[in-house]
C-alpha positions in Angstrom: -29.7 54.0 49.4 -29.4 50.4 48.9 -32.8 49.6 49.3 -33.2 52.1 46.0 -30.6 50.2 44.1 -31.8 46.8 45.5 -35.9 48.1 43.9 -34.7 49.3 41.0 -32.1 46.3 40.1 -35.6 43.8 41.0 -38.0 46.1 39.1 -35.8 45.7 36.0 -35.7 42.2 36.2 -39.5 41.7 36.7 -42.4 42.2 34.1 -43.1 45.8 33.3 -46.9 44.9 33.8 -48.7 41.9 35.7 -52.4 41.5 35.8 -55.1 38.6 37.3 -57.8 38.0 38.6 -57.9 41.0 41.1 -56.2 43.3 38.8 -53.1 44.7 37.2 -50.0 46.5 37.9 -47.2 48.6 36.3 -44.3 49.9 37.9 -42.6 52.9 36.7 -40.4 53.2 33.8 -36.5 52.4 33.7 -35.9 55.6 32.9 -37.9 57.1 35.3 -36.3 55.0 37.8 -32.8 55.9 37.4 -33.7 59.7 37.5 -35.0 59.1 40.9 -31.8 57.7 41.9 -29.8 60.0 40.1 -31.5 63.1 41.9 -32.0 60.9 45.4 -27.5 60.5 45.2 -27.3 63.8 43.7 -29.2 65.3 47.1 -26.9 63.0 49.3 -24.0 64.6 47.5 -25.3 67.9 48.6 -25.7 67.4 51.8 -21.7 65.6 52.7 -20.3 68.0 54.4 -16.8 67.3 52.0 -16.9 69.5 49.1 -15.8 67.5 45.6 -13.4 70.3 44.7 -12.1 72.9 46.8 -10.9 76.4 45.5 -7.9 78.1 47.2 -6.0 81.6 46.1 -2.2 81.0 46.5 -0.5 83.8 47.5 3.6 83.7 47.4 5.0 85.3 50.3 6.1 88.9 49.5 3.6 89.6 47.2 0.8 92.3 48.6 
């Protein structure tokens, strides 16, 4: 996951297009970018085998 945040942090520093003598480049968009790693986390998230929130029914003793 930090190689993600590690592209992402260089891709926004660098030129959104580059060209020369043996062509040009353009990376994805910003946007783009941070949806990837939004759904990448989001499918990490998923996985963890530790719920975020938990549900529980409380039942007072001597109730039926």
């Amino acid at each position: 996951m930090a190689e993600l945040d590690d592209t992402i942090r260089d891709n926004a520093q660098g030129p959104a297009k580059a060209s020369g003598d043996t062509g040009s480049v353009e990376q994805h968009k910003l946007p783009d970018q941070i949806a990837a790693d939004r759904y990448l986390a989001s499918k990490d998230a998923a996985k963890s085998k530790s719920r975020g929130l938990v549900l529980n029914k409380f039942v007072p003793p001597g109730t039926t």
